[in-house]
C-alpha positions as a Markdown table, in Angstrom:
| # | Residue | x | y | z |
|---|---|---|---|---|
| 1 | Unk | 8.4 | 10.4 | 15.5 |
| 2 | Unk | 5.7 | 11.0 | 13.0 |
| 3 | Unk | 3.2 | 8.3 | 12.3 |
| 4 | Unk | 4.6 | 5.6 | 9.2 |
| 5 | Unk | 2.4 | 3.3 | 7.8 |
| 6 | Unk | 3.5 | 0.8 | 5.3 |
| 7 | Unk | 0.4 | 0.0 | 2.9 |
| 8 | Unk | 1.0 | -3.1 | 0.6 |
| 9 | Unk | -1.6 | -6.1 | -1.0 |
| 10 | Unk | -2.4 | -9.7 | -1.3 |
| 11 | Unk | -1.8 | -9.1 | -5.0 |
| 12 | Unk | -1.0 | -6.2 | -7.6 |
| 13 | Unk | -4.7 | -4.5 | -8.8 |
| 14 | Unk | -6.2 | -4.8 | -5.1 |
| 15 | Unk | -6.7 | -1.3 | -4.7 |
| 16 | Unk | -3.5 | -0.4 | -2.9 |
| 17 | Unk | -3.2 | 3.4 | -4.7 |
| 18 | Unk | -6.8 | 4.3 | -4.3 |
| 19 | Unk | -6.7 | 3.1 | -0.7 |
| 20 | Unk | -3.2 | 5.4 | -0.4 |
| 21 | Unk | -5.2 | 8.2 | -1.8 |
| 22 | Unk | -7.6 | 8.1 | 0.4 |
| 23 | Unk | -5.9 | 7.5 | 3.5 |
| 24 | Unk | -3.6 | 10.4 | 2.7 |
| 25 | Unk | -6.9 | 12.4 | 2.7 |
| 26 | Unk | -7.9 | 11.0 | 5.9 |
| 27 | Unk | -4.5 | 11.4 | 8.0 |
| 28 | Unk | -3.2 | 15.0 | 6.8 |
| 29 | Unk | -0.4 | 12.6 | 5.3 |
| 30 | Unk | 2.3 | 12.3 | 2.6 |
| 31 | Unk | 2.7 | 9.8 | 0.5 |
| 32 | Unk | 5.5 | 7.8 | -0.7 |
| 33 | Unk | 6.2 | 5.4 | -3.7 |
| 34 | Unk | 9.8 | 4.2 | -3.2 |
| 35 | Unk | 9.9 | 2.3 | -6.8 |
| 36 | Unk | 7.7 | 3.7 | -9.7 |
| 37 | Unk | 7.7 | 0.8 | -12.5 |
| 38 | Unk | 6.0 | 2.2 | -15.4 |
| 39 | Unk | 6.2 | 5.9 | -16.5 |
| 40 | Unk | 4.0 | 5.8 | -19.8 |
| 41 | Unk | 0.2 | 6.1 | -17.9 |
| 42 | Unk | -0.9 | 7.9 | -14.9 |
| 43 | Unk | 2.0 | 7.1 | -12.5 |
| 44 | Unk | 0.7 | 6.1 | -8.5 |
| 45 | Unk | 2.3 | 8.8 | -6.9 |
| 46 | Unk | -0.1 | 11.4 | -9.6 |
| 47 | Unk | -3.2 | 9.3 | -9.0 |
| 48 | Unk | -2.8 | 9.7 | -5.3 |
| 49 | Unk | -2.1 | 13.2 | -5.6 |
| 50 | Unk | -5.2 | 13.5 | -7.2 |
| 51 | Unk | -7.3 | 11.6 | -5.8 |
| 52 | Unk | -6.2 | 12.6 | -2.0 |
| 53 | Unk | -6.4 | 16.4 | -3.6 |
| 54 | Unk | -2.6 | 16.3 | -2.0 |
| 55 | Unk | -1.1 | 19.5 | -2.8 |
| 56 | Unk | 3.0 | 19.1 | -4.4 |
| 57 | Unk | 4.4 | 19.0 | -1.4 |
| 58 | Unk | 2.8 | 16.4 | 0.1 |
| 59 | Unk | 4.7 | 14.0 | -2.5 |
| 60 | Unk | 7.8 | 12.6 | -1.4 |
| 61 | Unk | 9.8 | 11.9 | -4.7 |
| 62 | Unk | 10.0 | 8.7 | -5.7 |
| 63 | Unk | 13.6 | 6.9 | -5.2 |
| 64 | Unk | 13.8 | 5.0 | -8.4 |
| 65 | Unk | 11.4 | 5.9 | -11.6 |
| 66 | Unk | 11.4 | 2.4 | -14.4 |
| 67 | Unk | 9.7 | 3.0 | -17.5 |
| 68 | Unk | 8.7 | -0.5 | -18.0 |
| 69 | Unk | 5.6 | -1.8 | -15.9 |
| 70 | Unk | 7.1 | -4.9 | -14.2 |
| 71 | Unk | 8.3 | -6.1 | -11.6 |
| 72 | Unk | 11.0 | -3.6 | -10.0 |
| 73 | Unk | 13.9 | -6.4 | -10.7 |
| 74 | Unk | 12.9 | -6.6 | -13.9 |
| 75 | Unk | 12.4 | -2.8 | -14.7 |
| 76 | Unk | 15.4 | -1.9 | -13.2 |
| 77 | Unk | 17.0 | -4.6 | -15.5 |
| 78 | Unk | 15.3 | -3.2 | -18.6 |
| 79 | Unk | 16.4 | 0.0 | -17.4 |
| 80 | Unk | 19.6 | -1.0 | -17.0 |
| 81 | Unk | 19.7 | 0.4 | -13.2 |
| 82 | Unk | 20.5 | -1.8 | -10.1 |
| 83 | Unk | 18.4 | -0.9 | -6.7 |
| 84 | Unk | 20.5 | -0.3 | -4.3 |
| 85 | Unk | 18.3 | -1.4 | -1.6 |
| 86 | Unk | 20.3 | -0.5 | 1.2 |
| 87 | Unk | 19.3 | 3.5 | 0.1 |
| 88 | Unk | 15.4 | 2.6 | 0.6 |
| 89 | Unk | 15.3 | 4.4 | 4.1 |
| 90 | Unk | 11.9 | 6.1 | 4.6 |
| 91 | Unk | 12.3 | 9.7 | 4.4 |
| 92 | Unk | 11.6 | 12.3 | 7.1 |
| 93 | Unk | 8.6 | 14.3 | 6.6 |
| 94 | Unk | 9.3 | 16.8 | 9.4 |
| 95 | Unk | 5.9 | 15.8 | 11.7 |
| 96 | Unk | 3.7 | 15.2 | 8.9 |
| 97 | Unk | 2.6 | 11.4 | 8.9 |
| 98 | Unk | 3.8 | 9.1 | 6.1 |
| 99 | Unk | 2.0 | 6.7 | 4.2 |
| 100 | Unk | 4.5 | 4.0 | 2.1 |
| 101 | Unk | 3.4 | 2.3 | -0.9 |
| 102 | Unk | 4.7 | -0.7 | -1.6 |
| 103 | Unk | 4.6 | -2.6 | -5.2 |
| 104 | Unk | 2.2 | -5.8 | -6.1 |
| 105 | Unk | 2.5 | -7.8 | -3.0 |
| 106 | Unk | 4.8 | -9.1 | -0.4 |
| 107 | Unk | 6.9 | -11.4 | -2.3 |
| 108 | Unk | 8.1 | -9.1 | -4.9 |
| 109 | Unk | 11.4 | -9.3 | -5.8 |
| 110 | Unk | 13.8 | -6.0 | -5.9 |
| 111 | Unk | 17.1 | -6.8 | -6.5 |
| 112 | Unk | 18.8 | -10.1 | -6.7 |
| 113 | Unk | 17.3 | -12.3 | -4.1 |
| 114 | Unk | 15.9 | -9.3 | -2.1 |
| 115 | Unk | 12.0 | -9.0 | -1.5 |
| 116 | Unk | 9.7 | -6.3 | -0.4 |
| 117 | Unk | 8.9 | -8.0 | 2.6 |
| 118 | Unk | 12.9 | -7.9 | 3.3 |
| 119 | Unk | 12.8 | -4.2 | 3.4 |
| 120 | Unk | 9.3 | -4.2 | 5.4 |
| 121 | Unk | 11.4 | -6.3 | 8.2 |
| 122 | Unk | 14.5 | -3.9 | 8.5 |
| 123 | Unk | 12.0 | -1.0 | 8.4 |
| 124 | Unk | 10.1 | -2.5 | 11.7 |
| 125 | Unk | 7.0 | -0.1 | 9.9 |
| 126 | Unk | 3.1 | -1.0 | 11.0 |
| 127 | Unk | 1.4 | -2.6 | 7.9 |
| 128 | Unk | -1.9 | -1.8 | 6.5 |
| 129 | Unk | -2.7 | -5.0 | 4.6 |
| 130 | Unk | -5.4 | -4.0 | 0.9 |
| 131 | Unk | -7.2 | -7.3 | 0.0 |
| 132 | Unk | -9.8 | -7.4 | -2.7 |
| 133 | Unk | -13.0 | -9.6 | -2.1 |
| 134 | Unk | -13.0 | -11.9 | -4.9 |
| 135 | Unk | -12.8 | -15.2 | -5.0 |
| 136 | Unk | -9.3 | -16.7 | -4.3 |
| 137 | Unk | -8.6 | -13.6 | -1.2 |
| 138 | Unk | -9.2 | -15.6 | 1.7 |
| 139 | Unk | -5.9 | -17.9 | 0.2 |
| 140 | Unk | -3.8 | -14.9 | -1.0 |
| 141 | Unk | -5.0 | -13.0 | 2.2 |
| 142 | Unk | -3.8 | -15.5 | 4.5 |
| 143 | Unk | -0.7 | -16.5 | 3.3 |
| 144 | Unk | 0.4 | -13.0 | 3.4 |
| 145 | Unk | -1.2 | -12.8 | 7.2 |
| 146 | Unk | 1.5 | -15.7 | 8.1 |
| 147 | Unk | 4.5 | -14.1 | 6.1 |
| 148 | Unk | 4.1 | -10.9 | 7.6 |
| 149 | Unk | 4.1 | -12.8 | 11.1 |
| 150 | Unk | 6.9 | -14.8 | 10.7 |
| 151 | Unk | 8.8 | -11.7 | 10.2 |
| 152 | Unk | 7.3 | -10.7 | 13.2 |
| 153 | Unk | 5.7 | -7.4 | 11.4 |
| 154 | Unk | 3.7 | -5.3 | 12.8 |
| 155 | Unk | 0.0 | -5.6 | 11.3 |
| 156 | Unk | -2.3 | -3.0 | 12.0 |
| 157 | Unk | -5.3 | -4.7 | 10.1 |
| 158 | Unk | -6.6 | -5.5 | 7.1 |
| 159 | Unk | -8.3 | -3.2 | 4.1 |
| 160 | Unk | -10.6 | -4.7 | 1.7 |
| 161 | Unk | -12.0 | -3.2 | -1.6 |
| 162 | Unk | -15.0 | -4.4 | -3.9 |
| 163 | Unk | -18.3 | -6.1 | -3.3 |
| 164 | Unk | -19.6 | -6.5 | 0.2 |
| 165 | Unk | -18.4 | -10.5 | 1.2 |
| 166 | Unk | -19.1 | -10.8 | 4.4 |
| 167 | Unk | -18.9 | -14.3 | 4.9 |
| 168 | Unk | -15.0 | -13.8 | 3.1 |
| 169 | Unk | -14.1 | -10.8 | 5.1 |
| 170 | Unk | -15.2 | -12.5 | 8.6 |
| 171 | Unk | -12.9 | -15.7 | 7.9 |
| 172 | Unk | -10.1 | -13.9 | 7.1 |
| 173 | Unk | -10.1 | -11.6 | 10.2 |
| 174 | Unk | -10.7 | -14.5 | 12.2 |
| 175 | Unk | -8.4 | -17.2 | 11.2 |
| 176 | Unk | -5.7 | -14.5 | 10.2 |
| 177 | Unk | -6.1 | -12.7 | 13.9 |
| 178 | Unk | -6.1 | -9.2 | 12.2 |
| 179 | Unk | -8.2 | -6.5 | 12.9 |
| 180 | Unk | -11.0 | -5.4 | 10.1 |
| 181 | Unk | -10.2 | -1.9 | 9.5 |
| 182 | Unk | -13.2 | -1.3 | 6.4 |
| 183 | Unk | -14.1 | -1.6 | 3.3 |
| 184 | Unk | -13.9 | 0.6 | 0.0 |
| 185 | Unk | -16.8 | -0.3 | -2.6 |
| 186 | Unk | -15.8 | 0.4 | -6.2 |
| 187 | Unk | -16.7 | 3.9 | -7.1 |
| 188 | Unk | -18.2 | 5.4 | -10.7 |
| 189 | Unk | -16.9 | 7.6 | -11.7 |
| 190 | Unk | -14.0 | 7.7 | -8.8 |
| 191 | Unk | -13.4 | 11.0 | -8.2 |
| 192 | Unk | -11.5 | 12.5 | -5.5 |
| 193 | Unk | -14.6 | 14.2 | -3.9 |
| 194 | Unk | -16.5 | 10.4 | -4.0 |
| 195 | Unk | -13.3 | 8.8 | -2.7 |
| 196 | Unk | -12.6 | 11.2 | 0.1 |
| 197 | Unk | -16.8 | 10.6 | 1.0 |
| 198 | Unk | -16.5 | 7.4 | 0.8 |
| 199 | Unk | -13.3 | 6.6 | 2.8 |
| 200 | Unk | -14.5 | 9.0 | 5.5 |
| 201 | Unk | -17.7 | 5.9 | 5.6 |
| 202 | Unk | -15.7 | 3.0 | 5.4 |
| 203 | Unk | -12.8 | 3.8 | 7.4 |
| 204 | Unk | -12.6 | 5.6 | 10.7 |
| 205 | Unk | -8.9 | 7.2 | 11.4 |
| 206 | Unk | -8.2 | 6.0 | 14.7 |
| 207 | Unk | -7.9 | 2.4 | 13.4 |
| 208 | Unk | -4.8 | 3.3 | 11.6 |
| 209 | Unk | -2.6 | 4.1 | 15.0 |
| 210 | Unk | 0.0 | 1.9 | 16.3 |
């Protein structure tokens, strides 16, 4: 079985699809947006693709594309589509590894009373957890550390993005037991050549195995 890594955030705006990008870069892999909520701008899957400088197929279709940017259960509603979450199996990619982005964070509600993190559990999927380092992190860091646990998911560390905050990053590891895996400073202008430098200095590839 080809390596799957589930990438989600503390929060939506953490970083999660410039983290994807670059990670794609890093492990040869394709990348996968099950639910696209918002078609008017850039959508996630395009930034990746060109940011990682991942050629077409390397792009696993999304499963559902929503035009409003919202929260899938709300999209879908706008949309006038129901996600039928019982189709969200990851796809094969034929040996390549697979990297999974998930939307805003864990609690995110899909469809009817079903969450992200609901789909994260029946997947049994190693998580990559994006943080940002702004104040308020260590809370919203935490409290989806102990979620994540008490669905006993698999977490193969913790990604941060912004400022250096050591003191921040260090508590979180620590009380939250999870592994620092780097972290990605904001980049002008971010380009996929600086993102691909930059990722292959904050972030070592090894760390991402299960």
């Amino acid at each position: 079985m080809s390596q799957r890594i589930v990438v989600t955030g503390t929060d939506t705006g953490v970083g999660k699809t410039v983290f994807c990008a670059g990670l794609s870069a890093l492990l040869g892999a394709n990348y996968w947006k099950p639910i696209q909520a918002g078609l008017e701008a850039e959508t996630d899957a395009a930034v990746v693709a060109r940011l990682g400088a991942l050629s077409v197929d390397r792009i696993v279709p999304e499963r559902y594309r929503l035009r409003t940017p919202a929260s899938p259960h709300h999209s879908a509603e706008l949309d006038g589509v129901r996600i039928d979450v019982e189709s969200l199996d990851v796809p094969d990619t034929g040996g390549r590894p697979l990297i999974v982005e998930a939307a805003g964070g864990l609690m995110v509600p899909l469809c009817g009373r079903t969450l992200y993190i609901d789909i994260f559990e029946r997947w049994q999927l190693p998580v990559v957890l994006c943080a940002s380092t702004a104040l308020g992190t260590i809370n919203h860091s935490l409290l989806s550390i102990e979620a994540l646990r008490k669905r006993q998911i698999s977490i193969l560390g913790i990604a941060f993005s912004g400022e250096r905050n050591a003191a921040t990053e260090s508590a979180i590891c620590e009380i939250g037991r999870v592994r620092w895996l780097g972290r990605l400073p904001r980049l002008s202008p971010l380009t996929a050549h600086a993102l691909q430098a930059a990722f292959k200095t904050a972030f070592a590839g090894i760390d991402f195995r299960p």
